[in-house]
C-alpha positions as CSV (number, residue, x, y, z in Angstrom):
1,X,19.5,28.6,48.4
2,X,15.9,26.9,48.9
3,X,13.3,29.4,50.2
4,X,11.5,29.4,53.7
5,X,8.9,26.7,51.8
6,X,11.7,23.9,51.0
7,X,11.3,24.0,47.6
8,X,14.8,23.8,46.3
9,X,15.1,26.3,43.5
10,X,15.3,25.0,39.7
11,X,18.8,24.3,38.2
12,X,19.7,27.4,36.0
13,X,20.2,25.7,32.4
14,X,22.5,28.0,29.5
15,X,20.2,29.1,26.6
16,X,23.0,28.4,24.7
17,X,23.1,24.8,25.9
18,X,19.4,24.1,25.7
19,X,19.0,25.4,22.3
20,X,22.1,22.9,21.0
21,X,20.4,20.1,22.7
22,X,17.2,21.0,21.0
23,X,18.7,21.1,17.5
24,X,20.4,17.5,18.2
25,X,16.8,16.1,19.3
26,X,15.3,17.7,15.9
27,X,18.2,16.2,13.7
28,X,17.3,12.8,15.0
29,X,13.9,13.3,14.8
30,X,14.1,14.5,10.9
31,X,16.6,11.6,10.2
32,X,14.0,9.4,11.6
33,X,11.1,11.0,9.6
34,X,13.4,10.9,6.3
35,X,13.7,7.0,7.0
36,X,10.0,6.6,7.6
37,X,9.3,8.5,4.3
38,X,11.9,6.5,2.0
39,X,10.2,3.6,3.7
40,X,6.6,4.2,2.7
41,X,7.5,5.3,-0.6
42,X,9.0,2.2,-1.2
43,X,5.9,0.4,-0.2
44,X,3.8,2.6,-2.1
45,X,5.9,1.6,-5.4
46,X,5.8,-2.1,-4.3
47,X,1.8,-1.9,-3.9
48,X,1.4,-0.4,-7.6
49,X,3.5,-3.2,-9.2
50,X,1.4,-5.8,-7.6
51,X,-1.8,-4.3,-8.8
52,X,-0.7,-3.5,-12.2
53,X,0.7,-7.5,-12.7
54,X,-2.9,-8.5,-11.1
55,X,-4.4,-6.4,-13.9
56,X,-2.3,-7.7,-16.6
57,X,-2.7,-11.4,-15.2
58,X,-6.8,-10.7,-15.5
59,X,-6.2,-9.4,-19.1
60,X,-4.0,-12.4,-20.3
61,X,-6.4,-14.4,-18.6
62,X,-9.7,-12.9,-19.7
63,X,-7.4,-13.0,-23.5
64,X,-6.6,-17.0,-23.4
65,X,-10.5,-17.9,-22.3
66,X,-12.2,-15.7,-24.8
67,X,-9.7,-16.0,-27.7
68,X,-9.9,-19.9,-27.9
69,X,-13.4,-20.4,-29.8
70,X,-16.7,-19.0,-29.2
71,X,-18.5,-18.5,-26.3
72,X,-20.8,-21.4,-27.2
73,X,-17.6,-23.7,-27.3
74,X,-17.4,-22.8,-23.2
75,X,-20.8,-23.4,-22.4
76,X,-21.3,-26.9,-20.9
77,X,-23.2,-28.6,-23.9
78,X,-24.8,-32.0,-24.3
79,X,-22.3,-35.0,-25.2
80,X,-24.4,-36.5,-27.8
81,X,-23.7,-34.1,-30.3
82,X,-27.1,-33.5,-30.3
83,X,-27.9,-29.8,-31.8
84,X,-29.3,-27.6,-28.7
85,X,-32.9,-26.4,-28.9
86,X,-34.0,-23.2,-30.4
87,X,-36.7,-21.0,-30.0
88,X,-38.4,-20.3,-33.5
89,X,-41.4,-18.9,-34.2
90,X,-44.0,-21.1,-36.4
């Protein structure tokens, strides 16, 4: 019956009901957060396999340049032949 304001009074709702709909909407809600979870984790395994084949690549790499001949084999030299200058003391 609404009051002498006209206010209609709130529906009356079964605890019994309202707490059953509230454990549905936290099911969902954990189902979703269990989803998000595998998700990331998934991403997080992806993300250390790409950085651990971008360090190996840098390793191979840094092993093929440096294990070919000296370092004065990489410098750019003269084409002559000529021998480079050296700093001796007279």
């Amino acid at each position: 019956m609404p009051d002498g304001d006209g206010k209609p009074e709130p529906p009356q709702i079964d605890p019994a009901k309202l707490e059953q709909l509230l454990e549905i909407e936290l099911m969902q809600k954990r189902a979703a957060w269990r989803q998000a979870k595998a998700k990331r984790g998934n991403l997080r395994a992806l993300s250390f396999m790409f950085l651990f084949l971008v360090i190996i690549g840098a390793l191979l790499a840094f092993f093929f340049v440096f294990s070919s001949g000296t370092l004065s084999e990489l410098r750019p030299g003269r084409s002559d032949g000529s021998p480079t200058p050296t700093a001796s003391p007279e």
